[in-house]
Residue, then its C-alpha position, 0 to 999 in steps of 0.5 A: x478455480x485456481x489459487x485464490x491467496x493471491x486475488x484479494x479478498x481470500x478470507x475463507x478461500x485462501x489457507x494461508x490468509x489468517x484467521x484473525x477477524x480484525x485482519x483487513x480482507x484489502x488494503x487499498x493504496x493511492x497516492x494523494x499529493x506530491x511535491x519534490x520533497x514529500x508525498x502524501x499516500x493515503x489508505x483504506x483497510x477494508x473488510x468485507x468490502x467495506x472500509x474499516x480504517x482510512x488514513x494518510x502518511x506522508x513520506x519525505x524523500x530525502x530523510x526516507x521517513x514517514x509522518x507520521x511513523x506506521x506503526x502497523x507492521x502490515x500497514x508498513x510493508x505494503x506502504x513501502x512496496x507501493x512506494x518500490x513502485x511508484x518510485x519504479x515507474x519513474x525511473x521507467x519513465x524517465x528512461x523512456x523519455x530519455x531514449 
């Protein structure tokens, strides 16, 4: 069936996922508003397909800061990776549009 650490969800299938039951299975990302200055992310910790935590952090763009801070070191690491990408695909798509 292949390697399932990288599916989602791999509580139980994954070596690597850890053991701790307070663990969110998913962490699910979207980003809610954004202006020049600012942008709101909004998230969901689920477990077992449910969520368990629901929550929002608005980042300012020009202080590279979050409001408020992320104290939750996982939390923090996939809030900066989808905030890598959404800054990526602007710049993909402002050099498609300029081409």
């Amino acid at each position: 069936m292949g390697n399932l650490c990288l599916d989602g969800y791999a509580r139980g299938t994954c070596p690597h996922f850890p053991s701790d039951e307070s663990t969110p299975d998913a962490i699910e990302l979207t980003a809610a508003c954004e202006t020049s200055e600012t942008i709101t992310i909004r998230y969901s910790l689920e477990r077992n397909y449910l969520p368990f935590t629901i929550g929002e952090h608005l980042f300012h763009w020009t202080s590279r800061q979050w409001s408020p801070q992320i104290s939750d070191p996982m939390l923090s690491a996939h809030m900066e990776a989808y905030l890598d990408r959404l800054e990526n695909l602007k710049l993909e798509f402002e050099r498609e549009r300029n081409n």
